[in-house]
C-alpha positions in Angstrom: 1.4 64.3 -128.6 1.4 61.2 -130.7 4.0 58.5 -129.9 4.9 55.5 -132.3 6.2 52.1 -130.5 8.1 49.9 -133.3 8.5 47.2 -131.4 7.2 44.5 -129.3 6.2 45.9 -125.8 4.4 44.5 -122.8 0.7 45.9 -123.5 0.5 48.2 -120.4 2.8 50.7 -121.7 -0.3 51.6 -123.9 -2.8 52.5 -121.1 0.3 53.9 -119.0 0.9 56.4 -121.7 -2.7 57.1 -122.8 -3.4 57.7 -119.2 -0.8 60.6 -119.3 -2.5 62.2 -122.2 -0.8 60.6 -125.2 -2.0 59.6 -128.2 -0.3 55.7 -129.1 0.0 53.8 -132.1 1.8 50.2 -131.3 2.9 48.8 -134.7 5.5 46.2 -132.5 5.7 44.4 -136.5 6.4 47.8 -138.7 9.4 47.5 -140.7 12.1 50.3 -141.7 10.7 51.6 -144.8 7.0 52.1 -143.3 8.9 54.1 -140.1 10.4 56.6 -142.8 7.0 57.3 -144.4 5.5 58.3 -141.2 8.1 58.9 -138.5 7.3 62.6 -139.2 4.0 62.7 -137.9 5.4 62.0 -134.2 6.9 63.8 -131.4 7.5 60.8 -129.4 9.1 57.1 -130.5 9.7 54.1 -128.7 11.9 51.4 -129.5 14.1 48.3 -128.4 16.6 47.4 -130.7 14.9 46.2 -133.9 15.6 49.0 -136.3 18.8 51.3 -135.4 18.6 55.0 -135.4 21.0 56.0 -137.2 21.3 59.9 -139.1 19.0 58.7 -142.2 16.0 57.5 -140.2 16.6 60.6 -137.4 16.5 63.4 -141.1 12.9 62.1 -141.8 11.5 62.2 -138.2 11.4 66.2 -138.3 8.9 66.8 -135.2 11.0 64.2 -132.9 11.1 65.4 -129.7 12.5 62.6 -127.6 13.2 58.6 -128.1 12.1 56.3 -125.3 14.5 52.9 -125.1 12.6 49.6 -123.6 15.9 48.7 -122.0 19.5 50.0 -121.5 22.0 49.7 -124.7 22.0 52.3 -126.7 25.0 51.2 -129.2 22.0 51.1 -131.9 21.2 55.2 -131.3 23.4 57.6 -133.1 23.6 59.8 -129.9 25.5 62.9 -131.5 22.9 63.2 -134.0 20.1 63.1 -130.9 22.3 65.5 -129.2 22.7 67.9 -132.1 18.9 67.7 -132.9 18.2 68.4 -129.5 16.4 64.9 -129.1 15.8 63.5 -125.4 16.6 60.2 -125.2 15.2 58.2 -122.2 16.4 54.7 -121.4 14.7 52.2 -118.7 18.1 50.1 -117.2 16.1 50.4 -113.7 13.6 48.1 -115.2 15.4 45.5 -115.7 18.8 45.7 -113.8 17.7 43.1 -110.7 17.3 40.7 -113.6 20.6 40.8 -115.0 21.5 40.7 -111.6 20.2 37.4 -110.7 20.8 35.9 -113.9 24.6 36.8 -113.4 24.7 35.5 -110.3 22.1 32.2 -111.1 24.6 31.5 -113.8 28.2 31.6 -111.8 26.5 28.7 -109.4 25.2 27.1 -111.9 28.8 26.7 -113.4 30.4 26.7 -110.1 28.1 23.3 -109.1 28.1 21.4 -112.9 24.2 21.9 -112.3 23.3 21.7 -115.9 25.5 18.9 -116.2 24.8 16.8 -113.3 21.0 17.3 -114.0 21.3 15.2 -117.3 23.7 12.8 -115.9 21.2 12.1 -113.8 18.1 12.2 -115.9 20.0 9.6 -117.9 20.6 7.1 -114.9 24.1 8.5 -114.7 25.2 9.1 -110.7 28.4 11.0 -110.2 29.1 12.7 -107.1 33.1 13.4 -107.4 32.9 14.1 -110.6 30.4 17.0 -110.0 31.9 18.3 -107.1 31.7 22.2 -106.5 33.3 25.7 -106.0 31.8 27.7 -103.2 31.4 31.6 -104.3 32.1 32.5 -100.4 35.3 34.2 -99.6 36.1 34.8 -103.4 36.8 38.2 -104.7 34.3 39.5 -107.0 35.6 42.2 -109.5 32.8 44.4 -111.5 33.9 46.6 -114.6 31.3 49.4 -114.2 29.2 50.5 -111.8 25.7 51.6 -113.4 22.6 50.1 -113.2 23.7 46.9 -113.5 27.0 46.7 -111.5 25.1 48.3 -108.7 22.3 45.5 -109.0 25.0 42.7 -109.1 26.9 43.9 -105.6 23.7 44.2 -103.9 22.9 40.7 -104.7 26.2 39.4 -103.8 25.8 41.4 -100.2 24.8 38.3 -98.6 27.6 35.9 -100.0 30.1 36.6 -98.0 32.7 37.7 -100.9 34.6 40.8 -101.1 33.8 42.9 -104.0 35.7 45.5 -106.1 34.6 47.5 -108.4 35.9 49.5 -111.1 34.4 52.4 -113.4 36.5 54.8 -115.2 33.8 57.6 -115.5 32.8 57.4 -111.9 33.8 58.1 -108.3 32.7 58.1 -104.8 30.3 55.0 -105.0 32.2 52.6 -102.7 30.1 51.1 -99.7 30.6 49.2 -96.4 30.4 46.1 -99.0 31.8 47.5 -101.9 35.3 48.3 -102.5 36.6 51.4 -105.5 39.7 50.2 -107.0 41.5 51.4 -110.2 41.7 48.5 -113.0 45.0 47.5 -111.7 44.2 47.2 -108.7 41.2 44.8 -109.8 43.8 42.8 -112.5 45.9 42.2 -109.4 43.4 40.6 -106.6 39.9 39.4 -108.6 38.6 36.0 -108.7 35.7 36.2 -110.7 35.4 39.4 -113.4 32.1 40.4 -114.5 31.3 43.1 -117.1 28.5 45.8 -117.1 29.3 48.5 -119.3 28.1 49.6 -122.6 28.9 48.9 -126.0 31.1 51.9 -127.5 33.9 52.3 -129.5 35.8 51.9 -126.2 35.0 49.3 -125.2 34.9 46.9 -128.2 37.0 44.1 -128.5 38.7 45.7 -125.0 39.2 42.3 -123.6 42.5 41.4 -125.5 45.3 39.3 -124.4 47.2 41.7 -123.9 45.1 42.9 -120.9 44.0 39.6 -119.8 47.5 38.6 -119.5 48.3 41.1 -117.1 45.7 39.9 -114.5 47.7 38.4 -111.7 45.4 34.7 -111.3 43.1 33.0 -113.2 39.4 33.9 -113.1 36.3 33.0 -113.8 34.6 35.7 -116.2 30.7 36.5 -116.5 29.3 38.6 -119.3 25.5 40.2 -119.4 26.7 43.5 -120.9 27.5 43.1 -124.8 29.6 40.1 -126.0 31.8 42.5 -128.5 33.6 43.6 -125.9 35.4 39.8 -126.0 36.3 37.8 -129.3 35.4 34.3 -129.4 39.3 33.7 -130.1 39.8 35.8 -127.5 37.7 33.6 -125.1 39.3 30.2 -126.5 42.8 31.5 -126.3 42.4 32.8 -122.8 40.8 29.7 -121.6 43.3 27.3 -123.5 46.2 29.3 -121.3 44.5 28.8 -118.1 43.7 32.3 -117.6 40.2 32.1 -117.6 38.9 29.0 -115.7 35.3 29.1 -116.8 33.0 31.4 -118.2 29.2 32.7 -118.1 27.9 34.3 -121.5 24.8 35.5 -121.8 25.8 37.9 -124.9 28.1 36.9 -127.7 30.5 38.6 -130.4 27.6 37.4 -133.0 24.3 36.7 -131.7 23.0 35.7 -135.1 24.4 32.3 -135.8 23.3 32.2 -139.5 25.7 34.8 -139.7 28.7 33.6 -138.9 31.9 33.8 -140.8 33.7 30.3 -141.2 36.0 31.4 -138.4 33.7 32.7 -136.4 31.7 29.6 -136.6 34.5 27.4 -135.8 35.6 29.2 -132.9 32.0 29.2 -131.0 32.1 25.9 -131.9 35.4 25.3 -130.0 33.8 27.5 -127.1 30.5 25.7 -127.2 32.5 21.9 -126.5 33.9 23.3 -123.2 32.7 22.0 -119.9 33.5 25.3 -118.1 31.2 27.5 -120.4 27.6 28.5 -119.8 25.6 30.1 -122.4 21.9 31.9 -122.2 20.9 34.0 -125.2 20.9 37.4 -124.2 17.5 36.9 -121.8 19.6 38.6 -118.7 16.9 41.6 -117.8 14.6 39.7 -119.9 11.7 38.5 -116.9 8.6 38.3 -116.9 8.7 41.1 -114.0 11.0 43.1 -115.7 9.0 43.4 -118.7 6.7 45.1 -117.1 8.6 47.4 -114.9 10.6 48.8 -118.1 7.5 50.4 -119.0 6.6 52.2 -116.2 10.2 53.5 -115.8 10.3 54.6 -119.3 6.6 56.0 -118.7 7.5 58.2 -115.4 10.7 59.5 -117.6 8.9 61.0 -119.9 6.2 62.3 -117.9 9.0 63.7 -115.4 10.5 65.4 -118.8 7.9 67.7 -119.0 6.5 65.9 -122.9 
């Protein structure tokens, strides 16, 4: 079974697959047009999020038997096609969900505690101790929309900060715990302090932080994102924060992640969001570890094996 990687991978995947019996070529810097000319001569492909899958690629790769994702969105995979094609399509959000945990998590106290402003006020001399002072996470209500991979990572890392977390997921049931509290998104508009998102980018969920639902949350909160940053405009974002209804934010996604790409408006209102105290950016590296790179693979790896390919 031959398997083609189009992007770039931590190098054990290779011996973890030929180990299992596979035959690997890792072109990590192959561009779309060479993938048409010789997707066909595979069974197996693995991919980030370089190239999308989309029906015209899938036509030409007529002995595809299954797609291995090195991570967990999938907005880039025409899934109905896979479906219809009979196409397996393994994804490795175990890999790298502790990550996106801690980087969620790293992120809120870094905000909380002005730590990335306090360290160059003081790297410049500058020592302000009221200015800087902080917002203790204990006691708060954390509020999670979806409970997957990486909502269930987040709670578990919270378990030992005293706060009381809800969580919310409109295509599941029965997960609450001793530490986690199952609530309808009502119930969650009503009582959190801190909202953070982990669910996928789908027609759904686009842009399905408005006002209108923002306004309708009964207190101001502080909002984390690690998920995808389309689900939450950047005018959305500035509006919300310029009525006191989000106090702060944490973004390690964006609406547009490629800055030379921005429409005049678009690039006014990061700029806008970018001149706030209260925001935190990283770009996109939640899940993105050293560690996790690693354990991706050998998730992915055991999928496929377990599959039977």
């Amino acid at each position: 079974m031959k398997i083609l990687i189009i992007d770039e991978m931590h190098l054990s995947i290779i011996p973890l697959l030929e180990d299992a019996g596979y035959q690997v070529d890792y072109k990590p810097t192959i561009e779309r047009k060479e993938i048409e000319t010789i997707i066909e001569e595979y069974t197996g492909l693995i991919i980030r999020s370089k190239t999308p899958m989309d029906k015209p690629l899938l036509e030409k790769a007529v002995n595809l038997k299954f797609i291995g994702r090195a991570g967990a969105g999938l907005d880039k995979i025409d899934l109905k096609y896979l479906e219809r094609r009979d196409i397996k399509l393994f994804h490795a959000a175990e890999g790298n969900r502790d990550a996106v945990g801690e980087q969620a998590i790293g992120m809120l106290l870094s905000l909380f505690n002005h730590i990335a402003k306090a360290d160059q006020e003081v790297k410049k001399g500058i020592w302000k101790r009221e200015e800087n002072r902080g917002e203790e996470l204990q006691g708060k209500t954390f509020g999670i929309i979806g409970y997957g991979n990486m909502g269930g990572a987040i709670a578990r890392k919270l378990s030992g900060f005293d706060v009381n977390i809800l969580a919310y997921d409109k295509y599941k049931s029965g997960f609450g715990t001793f530490h986690v509290t199952e609530v309808g998104f009502r119930q969650l508009q009503e009582e959190v302090d801190i909202l953070s998102m982990h669910v996928p980018l789908t027609p759904e969920t686009r842009n399905f932080l408005t006002m209108e639902v923002l306004e309708q949350f009964a207190k101001p909160f502080y909002f984390i994102n690690t998920a995808r940053g389309e689900i939450i405009s950047f005018d959305t974002l500035n509006e919300a924060m310029d009525k006191g209804i989000i106090l702060g934010a944490v973004l390690d996604v964006l609406e547009n992640e490629k800055f030379s790409t921005f429409t005049k408006a678009q690039k006014a209102a990061f700029e806008k969001l970018a001149s706030r105290h209260n925001v935190v950016f990283s770009p996109h590296i939640a899940g993105w570890t050293h560690q996790s790179y690693e354990k991706i693979n050998q998730v992915l790896v055991e999928k496929i094996k377990g599959a039977g390919f």
